[in-house]
N, C-alpha and C positions, 0 to 999 in steps of 0.2 A: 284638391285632393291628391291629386297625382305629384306634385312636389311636396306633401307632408310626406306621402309614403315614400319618394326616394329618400328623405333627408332621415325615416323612420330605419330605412333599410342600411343609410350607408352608416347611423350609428351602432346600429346591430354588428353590421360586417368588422367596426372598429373594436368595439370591446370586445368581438370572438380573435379577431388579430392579438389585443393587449394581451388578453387569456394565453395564448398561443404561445407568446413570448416570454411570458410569466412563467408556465408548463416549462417553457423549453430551459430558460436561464435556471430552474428550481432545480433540473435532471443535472445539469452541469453541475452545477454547486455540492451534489450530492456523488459528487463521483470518488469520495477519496476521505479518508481522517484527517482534519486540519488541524495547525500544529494554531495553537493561540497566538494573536497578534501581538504587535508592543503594549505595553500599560496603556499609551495614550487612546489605545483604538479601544472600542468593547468586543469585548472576546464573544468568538465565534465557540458555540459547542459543538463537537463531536456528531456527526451524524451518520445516516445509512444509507444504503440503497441497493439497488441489483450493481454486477458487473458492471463496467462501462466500456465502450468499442473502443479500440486503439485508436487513440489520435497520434499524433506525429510527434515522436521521442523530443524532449530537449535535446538541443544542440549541447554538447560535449566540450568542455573547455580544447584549446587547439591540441593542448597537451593531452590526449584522448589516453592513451594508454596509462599514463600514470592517474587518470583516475578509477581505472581498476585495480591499482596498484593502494590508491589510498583507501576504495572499499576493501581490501582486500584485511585492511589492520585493522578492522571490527572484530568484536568478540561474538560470534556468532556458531550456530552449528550446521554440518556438509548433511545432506540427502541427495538423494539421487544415487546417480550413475558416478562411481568413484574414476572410472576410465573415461570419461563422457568426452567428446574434447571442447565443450561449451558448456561454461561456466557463469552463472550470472551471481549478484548478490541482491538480496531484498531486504530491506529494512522496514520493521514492520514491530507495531505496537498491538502488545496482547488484549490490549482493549477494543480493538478496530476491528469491528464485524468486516470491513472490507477486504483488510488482513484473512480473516476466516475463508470468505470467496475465492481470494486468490491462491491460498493457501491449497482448499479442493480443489482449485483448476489446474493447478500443477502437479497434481497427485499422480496424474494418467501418464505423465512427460516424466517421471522419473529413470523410466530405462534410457532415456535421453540426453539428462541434463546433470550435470554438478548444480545443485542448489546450494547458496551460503544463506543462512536466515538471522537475520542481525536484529536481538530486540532492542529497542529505545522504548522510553518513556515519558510519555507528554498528557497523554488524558485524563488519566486517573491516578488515585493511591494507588489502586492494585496495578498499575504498569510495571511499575521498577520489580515488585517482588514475584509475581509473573514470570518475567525475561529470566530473571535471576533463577528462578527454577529451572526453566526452559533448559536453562546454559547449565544447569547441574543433573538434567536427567541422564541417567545409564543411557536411555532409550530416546532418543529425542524426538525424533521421527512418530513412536507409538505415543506418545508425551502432549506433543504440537497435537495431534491429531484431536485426541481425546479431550485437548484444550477447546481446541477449535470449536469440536461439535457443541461441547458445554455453550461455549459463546453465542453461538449463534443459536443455538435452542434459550437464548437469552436467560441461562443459567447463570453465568459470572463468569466461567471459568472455572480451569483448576485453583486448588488452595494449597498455595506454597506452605511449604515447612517451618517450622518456628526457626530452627537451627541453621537457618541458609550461611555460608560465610558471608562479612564482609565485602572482600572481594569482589563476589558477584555481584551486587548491587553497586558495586564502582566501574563494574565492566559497565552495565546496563546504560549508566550515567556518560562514561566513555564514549558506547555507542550513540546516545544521543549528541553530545556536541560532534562528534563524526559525521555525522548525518545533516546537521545543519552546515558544516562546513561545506560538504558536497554539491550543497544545494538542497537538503531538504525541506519543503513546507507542509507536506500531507506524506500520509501511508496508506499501502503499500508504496514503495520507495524503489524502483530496480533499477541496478545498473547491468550492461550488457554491449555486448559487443555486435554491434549491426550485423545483417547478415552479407556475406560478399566480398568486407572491408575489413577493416582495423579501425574503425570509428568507431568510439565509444557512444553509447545510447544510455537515458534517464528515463523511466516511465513513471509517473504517480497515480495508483489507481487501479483498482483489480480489472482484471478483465476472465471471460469461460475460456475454455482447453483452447479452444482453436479459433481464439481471435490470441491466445496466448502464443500458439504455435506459428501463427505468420505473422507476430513481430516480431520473434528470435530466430524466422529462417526457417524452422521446424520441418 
C-alpha cells in the first residue's frame, strides 16, 4: 500500500507541475498582438490578456540611435508632453486590446513623455481604416481615447469615414512594412531610449503606469 500511494502521490505532484507549465507558457503567449506567420506555418489569431511585467527590452541594433531615427519616419501622431525631453515611439494596431492597455497606462505619463503612436495593420479589415482615421483626426489624442474605450468595451471601435483619402490608408500600409523592418512581430511595439544611456530599447507588449514608468526611467 505504501508504494501505490507514493507512486499515486508523485503522479498527482506531476500533472499539478504539467498544469503549472501549461498556465505559465499560456500567460506568455498571451502577452502581446501577433503579427501572422509565413503561409507555411498556421496562422496564430489575435489574442488578449491583462498587461504583462517588463521583461528585458530587445537588444538594439549596434547602430542604436539611428533606430530612432528610422521609427521616427512613421506616419504617426505626438501626445504628450511637446517639451518632454524623452520621446518614445509605439506602434500599435487598432485592433489590439493590448494596444488599448497600454494606450491607458500611458495616459498618467503624459506631462512626461513625447508619445509618437504609429498605426499598422495586421489583424483585421477594420485595421488599415482605423489607423487611417486615427492619422486624420483634428483631435487625436480625444480620437485614440474614445477608440480605445469602444475596443476594449469590446464594441469594435471607432467607425472611420466613407471619404477617408487615399493617402491615409498608404501611410498605414507604410507604417506596417516599417515596423517589420525594425523588428516588428506583435503589438504594442515601443521603441526608446534606455534610461542612463544612448541605447536604444524595443518592448513588445503592454504593460500598467509603473512597470511603464521604470522601463523608461520615469
Amino acid at each position: 500500500m505504501l508504494v501505490a500511494s507514493a507512486a499515486t502521490t508523485e503522479n498527482f505532484m506531476s500533472r499539478r507541475s504539467i498544469r503549472s507549465l501549461l498556465t505559465i507558457a499560456l500567460v506568455l503567449a498571451l502577452a502581446a498582438c501577433k503579427d501572422s506567420p509565413a503561409p507555411a506555418t498556421p496562422a496564430t489569431p489575435a489574442k488578449s490578456s491583462a498587461p504583462a511585467s517588463p521583461a528585458a527590452p530587445a537588444a538594439a541594433p549596434a547602430a542604436g540611435g539611428n533606430l530612432l531615427e528610422q521609427a521616427a519616419r512613421g506616419n504617426g501622431f505626438t501626445v504628450g508632453s511637446m517639451m518632454a525631453a524623452k520621446t518614445i515611439y509605439v506602434f500599435f494596431d487598432p485592433q489590439c486590446p493590448h494596444c488599448g492597455h497600454l494606450w491607458e497606462a500611458a495616459m498618467p505619463l503624459a506631462n512626461q513623455l513625447r508619445m509618437v503612436w504609429i498605426p499598422v495593420a495586421f489583424i483585421g479589415a477594420k485595421s488599415a481604416p482605423q489607423g487611417a482615421a486615427l492619422l486624420a483626426a483634428q483631435d487625436p489624442m480625444t480620437a485614440m481615447t474614445a477608440h480605445e474605450k469602444s475596443l476594449l468595451a469590446k464594441q469594435g471601435g471607432l467607425i472611420p469615414p466613407d471619404n477617408l483619402p487615399a493617402e491615409l490608408a498608404a501611410k498605414v500600409k507604410a507604417n506596417t512594412e516599417l515596423w517589420k523592418q525594425l523588428g516588428g512581430e506583435s503589438v504594442p511595439f515601443t521603441i526608446f531610449k534606455k534610461p542612463g544611456s544612448e541605447e536604444v530599447g524595443k518592448f513588445a507588449g503592454a504593460l500598467d503606469t509603473e512597470n511603464l514608468k521604470r522601463l523608461l526611467g520615469l
